[in-house]
GUTORLUM-540047 format. One record per residue (C-alpha): x, y, z; residue number from 1. Coordinates in nm, 3 decimals. Example, Ala and Ser with C-alpha at 12.3 -4.5 7.8 and 13.67 -1.06 7.14 Angstrom:
! residues 2
+---------+---------+---------+-----+
!      px !      py !      pz !  nr !
+---------+---------+---------+-----+
!   1.230 !  -0.450 !   0.780 !   1 !
!   1.367 !  -0.106 !   0.714 !   2 !
+---------+---------+---------+-----+
This chain:
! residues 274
+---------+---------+---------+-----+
!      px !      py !      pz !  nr !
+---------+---------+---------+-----+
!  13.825 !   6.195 !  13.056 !   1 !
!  13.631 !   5.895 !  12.977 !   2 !
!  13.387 !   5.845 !  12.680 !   3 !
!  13.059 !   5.951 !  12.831 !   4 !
!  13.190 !   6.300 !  12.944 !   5 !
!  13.289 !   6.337 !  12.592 !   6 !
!  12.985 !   6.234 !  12.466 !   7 !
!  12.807 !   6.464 !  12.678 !   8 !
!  13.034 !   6.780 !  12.618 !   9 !
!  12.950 !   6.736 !  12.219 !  10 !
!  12.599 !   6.685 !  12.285 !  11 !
!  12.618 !   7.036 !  12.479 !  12 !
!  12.844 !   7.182 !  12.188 !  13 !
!  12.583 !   7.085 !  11.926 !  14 !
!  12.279 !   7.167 !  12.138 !  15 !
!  12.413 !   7.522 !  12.131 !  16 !
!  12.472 !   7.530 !  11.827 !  17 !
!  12.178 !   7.403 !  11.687 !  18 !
!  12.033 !   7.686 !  11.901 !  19 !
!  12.244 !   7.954 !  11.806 !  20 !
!  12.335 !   7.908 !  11.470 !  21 !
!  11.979 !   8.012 !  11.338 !  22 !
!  11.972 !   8.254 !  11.542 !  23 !
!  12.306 !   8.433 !  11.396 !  24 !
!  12.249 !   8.361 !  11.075 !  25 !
!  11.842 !   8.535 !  11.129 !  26 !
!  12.076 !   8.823 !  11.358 !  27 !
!  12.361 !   8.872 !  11.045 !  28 !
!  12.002 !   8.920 !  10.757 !  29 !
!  11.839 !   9.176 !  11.051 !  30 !
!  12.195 !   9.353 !  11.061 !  31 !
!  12.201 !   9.427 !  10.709 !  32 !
!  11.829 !   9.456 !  10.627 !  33 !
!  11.809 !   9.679 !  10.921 !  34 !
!  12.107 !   9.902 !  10.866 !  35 !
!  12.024 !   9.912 !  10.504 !  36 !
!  11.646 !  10.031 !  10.591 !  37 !
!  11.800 !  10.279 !  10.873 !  38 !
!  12.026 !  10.461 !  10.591 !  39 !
!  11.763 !  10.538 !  10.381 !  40 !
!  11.494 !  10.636 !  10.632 !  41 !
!  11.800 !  10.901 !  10.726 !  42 !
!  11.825 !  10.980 !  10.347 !  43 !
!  11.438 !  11.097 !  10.301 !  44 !
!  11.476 !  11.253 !  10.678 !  45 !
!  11.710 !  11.497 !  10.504 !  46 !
!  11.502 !  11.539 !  10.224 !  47 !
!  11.228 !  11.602 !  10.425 !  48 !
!  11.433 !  11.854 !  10.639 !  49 !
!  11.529 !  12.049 !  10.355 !  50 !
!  11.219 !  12.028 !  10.146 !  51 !
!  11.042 !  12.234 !  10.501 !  52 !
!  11.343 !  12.429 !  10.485 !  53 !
!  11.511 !  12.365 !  10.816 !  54 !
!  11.828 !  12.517 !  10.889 !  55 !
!  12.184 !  12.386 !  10.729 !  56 !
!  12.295 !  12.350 !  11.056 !  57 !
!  11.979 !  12.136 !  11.173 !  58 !
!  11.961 !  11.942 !  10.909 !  59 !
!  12.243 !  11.736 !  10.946 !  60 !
!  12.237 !  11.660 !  11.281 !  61 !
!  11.849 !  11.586 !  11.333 !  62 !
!  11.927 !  11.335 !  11.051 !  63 !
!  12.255 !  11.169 !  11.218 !  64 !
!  11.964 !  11.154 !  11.540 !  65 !
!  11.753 !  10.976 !  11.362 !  66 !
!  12.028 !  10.738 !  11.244 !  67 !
!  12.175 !  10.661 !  11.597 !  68 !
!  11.787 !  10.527 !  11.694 !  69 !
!  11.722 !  10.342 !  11.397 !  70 !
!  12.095 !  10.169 !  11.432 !  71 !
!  12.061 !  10.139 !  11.789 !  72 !
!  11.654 !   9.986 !  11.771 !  73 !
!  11.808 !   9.724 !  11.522 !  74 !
!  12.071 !   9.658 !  11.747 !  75 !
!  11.853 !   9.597 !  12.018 !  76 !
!  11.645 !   9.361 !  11.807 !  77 !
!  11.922 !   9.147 !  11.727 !  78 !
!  12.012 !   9.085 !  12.116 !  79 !
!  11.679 !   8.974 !  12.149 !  80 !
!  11.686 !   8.747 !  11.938 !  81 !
!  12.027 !   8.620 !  12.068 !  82 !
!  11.839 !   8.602 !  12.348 !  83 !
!  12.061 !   8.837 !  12.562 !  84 !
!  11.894 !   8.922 !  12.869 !  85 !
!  11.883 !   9.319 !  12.877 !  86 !
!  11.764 !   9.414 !  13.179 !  87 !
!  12.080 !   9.486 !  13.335 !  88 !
!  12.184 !   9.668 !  13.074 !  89 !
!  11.884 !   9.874 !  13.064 !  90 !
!  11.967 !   9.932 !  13.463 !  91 !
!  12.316 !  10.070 !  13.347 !  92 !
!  12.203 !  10.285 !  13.075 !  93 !
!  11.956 !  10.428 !  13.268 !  94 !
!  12.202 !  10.500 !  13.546 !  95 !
!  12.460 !  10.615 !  13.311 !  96 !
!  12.169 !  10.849 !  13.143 !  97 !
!  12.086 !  10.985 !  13.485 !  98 !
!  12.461 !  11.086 !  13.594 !  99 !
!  12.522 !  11.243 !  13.237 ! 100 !
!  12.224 !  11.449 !  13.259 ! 101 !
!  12.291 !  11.580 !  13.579 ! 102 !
!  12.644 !  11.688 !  13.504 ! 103 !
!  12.545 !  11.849 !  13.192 ! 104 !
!  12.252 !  12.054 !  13.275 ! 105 !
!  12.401 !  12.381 !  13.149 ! 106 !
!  12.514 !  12.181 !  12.806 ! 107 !
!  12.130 !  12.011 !  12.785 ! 108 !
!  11.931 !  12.352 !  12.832 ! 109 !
!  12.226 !  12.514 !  12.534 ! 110 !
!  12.125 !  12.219 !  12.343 ! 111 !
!  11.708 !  12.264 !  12.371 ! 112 !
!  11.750 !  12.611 !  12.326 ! 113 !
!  11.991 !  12.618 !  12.000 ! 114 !
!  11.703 !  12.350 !  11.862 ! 115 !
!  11.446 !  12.616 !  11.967 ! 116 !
!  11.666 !  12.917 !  11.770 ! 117 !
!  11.742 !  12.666 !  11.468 ! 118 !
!  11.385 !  12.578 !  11.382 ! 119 !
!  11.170 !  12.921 !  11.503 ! 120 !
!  11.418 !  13.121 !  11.350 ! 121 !
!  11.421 !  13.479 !  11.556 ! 122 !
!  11.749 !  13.554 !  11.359 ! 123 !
!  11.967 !  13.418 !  11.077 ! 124 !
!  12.333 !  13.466 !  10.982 ! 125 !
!  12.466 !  13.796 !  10.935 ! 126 !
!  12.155 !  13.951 !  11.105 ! 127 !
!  12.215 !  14.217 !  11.375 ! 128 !
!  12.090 !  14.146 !  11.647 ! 129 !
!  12.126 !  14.288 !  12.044 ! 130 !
!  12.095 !  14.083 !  12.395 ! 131 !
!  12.141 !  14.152 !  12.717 ! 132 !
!  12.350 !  14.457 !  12.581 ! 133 !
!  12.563 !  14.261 !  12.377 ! 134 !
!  12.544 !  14.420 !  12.004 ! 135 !
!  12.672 !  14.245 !  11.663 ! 136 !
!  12.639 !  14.059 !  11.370 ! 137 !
!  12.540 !  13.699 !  11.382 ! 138 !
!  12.815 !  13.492 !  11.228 ! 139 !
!  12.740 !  13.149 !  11.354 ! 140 !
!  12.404 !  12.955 !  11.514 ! 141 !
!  12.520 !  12.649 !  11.667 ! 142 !
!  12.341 !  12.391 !  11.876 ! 143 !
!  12.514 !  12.504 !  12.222 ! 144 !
!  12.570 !  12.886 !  12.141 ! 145 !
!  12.620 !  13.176 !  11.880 ! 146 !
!  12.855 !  13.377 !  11.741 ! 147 !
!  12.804 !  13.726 !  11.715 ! 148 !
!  13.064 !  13.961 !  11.553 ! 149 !
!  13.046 !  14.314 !  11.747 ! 150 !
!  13.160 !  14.624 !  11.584 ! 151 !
!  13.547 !  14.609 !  11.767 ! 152 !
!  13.570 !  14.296 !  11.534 ! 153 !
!  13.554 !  14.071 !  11.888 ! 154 !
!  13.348 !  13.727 !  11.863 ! 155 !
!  13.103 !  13.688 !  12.127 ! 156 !
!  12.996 !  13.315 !  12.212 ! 157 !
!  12.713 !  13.350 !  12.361 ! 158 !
!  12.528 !  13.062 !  12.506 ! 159 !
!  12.186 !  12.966 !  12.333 ! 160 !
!  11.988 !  12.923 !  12.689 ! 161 !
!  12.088 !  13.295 !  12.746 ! 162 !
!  11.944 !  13.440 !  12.408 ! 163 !
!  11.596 !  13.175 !  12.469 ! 164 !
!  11.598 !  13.348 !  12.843 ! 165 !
!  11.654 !  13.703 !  12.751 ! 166 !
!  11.460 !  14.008 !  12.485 ! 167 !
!  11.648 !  13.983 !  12.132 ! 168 !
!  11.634 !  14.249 !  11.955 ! 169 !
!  11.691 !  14.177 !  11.588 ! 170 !
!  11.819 !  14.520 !  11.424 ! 171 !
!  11.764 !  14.312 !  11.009 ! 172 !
!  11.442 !  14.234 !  11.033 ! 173 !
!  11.265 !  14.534 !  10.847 ! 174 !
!  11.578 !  14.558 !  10.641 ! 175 !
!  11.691 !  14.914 !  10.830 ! 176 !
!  11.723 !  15.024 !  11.162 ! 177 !
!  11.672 !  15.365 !  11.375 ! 178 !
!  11.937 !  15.557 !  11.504 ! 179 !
!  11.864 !  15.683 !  11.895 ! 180 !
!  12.098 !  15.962 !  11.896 ! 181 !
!  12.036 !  16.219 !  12.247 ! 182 !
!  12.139 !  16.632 !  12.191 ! 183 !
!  12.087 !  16.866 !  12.448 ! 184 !
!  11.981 !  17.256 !  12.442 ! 185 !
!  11.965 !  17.530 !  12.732 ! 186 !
!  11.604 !  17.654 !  12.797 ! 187 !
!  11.659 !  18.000 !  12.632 ! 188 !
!  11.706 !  17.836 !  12.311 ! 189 !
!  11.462 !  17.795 !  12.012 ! 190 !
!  11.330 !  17.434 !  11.963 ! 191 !
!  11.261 !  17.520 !  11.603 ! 192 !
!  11.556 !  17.637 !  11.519 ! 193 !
!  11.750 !  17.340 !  11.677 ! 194 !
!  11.543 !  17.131 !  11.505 ! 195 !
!  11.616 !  17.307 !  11.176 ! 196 !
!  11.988 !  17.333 !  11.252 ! 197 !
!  11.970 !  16.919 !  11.327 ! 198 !
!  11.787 !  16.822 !  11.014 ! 199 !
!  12.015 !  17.039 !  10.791 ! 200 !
!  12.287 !  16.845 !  11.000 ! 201 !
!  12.160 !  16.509 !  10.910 ! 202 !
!  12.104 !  16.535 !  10.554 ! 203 !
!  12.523 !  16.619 !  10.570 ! 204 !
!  12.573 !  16.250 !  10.619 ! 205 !
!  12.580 !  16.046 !  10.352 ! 206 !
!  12.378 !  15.666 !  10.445 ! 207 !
!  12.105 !  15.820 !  10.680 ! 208 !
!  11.802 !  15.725 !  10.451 ! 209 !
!  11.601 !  15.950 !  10.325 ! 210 !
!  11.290 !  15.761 !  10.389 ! 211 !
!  11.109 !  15.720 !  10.687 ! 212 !
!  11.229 !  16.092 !  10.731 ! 213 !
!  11.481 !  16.130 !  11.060 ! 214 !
!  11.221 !  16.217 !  11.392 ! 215 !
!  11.379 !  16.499 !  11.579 ! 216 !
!  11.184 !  16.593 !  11.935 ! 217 !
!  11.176 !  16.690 !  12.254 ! 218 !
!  11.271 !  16.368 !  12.493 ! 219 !
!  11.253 !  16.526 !  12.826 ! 220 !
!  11.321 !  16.805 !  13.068 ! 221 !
!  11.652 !  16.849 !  13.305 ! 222 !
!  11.799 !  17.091 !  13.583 ! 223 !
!  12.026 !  17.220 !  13.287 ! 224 !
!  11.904 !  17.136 !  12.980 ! 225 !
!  11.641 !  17.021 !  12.740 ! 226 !
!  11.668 !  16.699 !  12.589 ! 227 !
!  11.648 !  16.586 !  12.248 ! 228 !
!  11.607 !  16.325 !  12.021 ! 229 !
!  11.733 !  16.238 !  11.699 ! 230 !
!  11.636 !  15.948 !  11.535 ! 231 !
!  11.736 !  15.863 !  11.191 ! 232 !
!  11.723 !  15.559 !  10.988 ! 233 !
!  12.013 !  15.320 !  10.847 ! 234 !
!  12.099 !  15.010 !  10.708 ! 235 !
!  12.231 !  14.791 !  10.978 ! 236 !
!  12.537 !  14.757 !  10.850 ! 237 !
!  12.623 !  15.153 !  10.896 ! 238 !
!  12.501 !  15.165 !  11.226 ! 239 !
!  12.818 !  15.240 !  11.377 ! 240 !
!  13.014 !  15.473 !  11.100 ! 241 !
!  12.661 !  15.644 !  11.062 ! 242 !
!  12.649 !  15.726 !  11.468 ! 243 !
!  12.973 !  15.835 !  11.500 ! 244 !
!  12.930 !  16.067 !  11.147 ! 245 !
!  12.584 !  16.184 !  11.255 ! 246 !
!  12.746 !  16.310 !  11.624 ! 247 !
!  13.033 !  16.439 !  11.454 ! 248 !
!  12.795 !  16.653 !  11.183 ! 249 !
!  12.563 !  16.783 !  11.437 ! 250 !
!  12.838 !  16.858 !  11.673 ! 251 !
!  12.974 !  17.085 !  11.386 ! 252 !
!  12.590 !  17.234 !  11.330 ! 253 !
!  12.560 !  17.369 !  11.667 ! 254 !
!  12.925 !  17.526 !  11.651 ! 255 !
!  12.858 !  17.687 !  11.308 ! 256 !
!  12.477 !  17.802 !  11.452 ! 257 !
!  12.586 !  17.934 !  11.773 ! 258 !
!  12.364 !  17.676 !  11.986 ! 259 !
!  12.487 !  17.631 !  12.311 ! 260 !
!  12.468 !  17.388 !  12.541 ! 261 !
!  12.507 !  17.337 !  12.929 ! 262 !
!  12.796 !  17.175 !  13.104 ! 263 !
!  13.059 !  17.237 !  13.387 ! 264 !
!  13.375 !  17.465 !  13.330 ! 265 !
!  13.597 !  17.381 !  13.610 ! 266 !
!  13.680 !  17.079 !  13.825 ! 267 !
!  13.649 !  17.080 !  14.157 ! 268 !
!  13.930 !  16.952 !  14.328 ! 269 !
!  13.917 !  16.793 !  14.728 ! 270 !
!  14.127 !  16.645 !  14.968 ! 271 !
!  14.222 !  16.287 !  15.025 ! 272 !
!  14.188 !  16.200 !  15.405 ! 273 !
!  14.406 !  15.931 !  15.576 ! 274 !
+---------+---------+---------+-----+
């Protein structure tokens, strides 16, 4: 290699670095200005979070959010002034964005909805709460779904997009809840006297509330019977042991009363063809 190739391969080598070297050293003070700036923007975002009193379970991760952009804007900033040329990177993360999005669609719309849940609160831990028939006590609010503890002491996860999508009912709001409890009479029998018979029945079991007073009415009219309904009030938390005691008194009631009621004696019993 003769002289003037040398000559020309330092004058590239300190052309570039006369160029670059600047420009790392201004990239290295952006780095840790930027980072610096980023981690306390994140600090007074959780502040801020809890001051407004966000959810625990928001909190943190709209914060780590906000962290990821700030890190990732600085980032950005400092390849520009490396003078990377981004805009085939921008075509790949773009691509990249599309194809993740489209395989998690399911995962995206859990995600918007446990945000939704989090911040408008409709329920809160250990509120009980029904949807789409399922019936328990919230344990857990995630971002993707919720865990709801039902009575057999069986988790149900139960996707956020399904809870946004469907009616909840929320048993804890008004701090009690109303029993929906169906009896049935024959025709020849006295409503008053059932409904005596029932309220004496009621005030057997021990966490029915005293106040509101338990409604006891007529619900309806069948071939057989006429129905009733009994509706006294509870704490959530002895809805269960309070239906099953409340059947079990009034059961009892009507035995000790005499009040009959209307059902089939025998079974009727066919053949099986081929």
């Amino acid at each position: 290699m003769d002289l003037d190739k040398i000559n020309e391969y330092a004058q590239i080598a300190i052309d570039k670095a006369v160029f670059y070297i600047p420009r790392i050293f201004l990239a290295g003070i952006i780095l840790w200005i930027g980072f610096k700036v980023a981690a306390k923007v994140v600090d007074l975002v959780r502040k801020a979070l809890e001051r407004t009193g966000f959810s625990e379970t928001l909190r943190p991760f709209l914060s780590s959010i906000v962290g990821v952009l700030l890190k990732g804007t600085v980032l950005f900033i400092i390849a520009t002034v490396l003078g990377a040329d981004l805009t085939g990177l921008f075509a790949i993360l773009a691509a990249a964005a599309f194809a993740v999005g489209m395989a998690l669609q399911g995962s995206l719309g859990n995600f918007a909805s446990g945000i939704l849940i989090l911040t408008l609160k409709p329920f809160k831990v250990n509120d009980w709460i029904q949807v789409e028939e399922k019936f328990g006590r919230v344990v857990e609010i995630g971002i993707f779904s919720t865990d709801v503890l039902t009575p057999g002491n069986k988790i149900l996860i139960i996707p956020n997009s399904m809870i946004t999508d469907s009616v909840v009912t929320n048993y804890s709001e008004k701090g009690m809840i109303r029993l929906e409890l169906e009896v049935t009479m024959p025709y020849e029998e006295s409503f008053p006297k059932v409904r005596e018979v029932l309220a004496s029945s009621l005030k057997e079991v021990s966490k029915i509330l005293p106040q509101p007073e338990p409604e006891i009415g007529i619900l309806d009219f069948d071939s057989h019977n006429v129905r009733l309904i009994v509706r006294p009030y509870v704490l959530p938390d002895d809805f269960w042991e309070v239906t099953f005691n409340a059947n079990k008194a009034i059961k009892k009631a009507f035995s000790s009363n005499g009040v009959k009621v209307a059902y089939s004696e025998g079974v009727e019993i066919g053949k099986i063809g081929e």
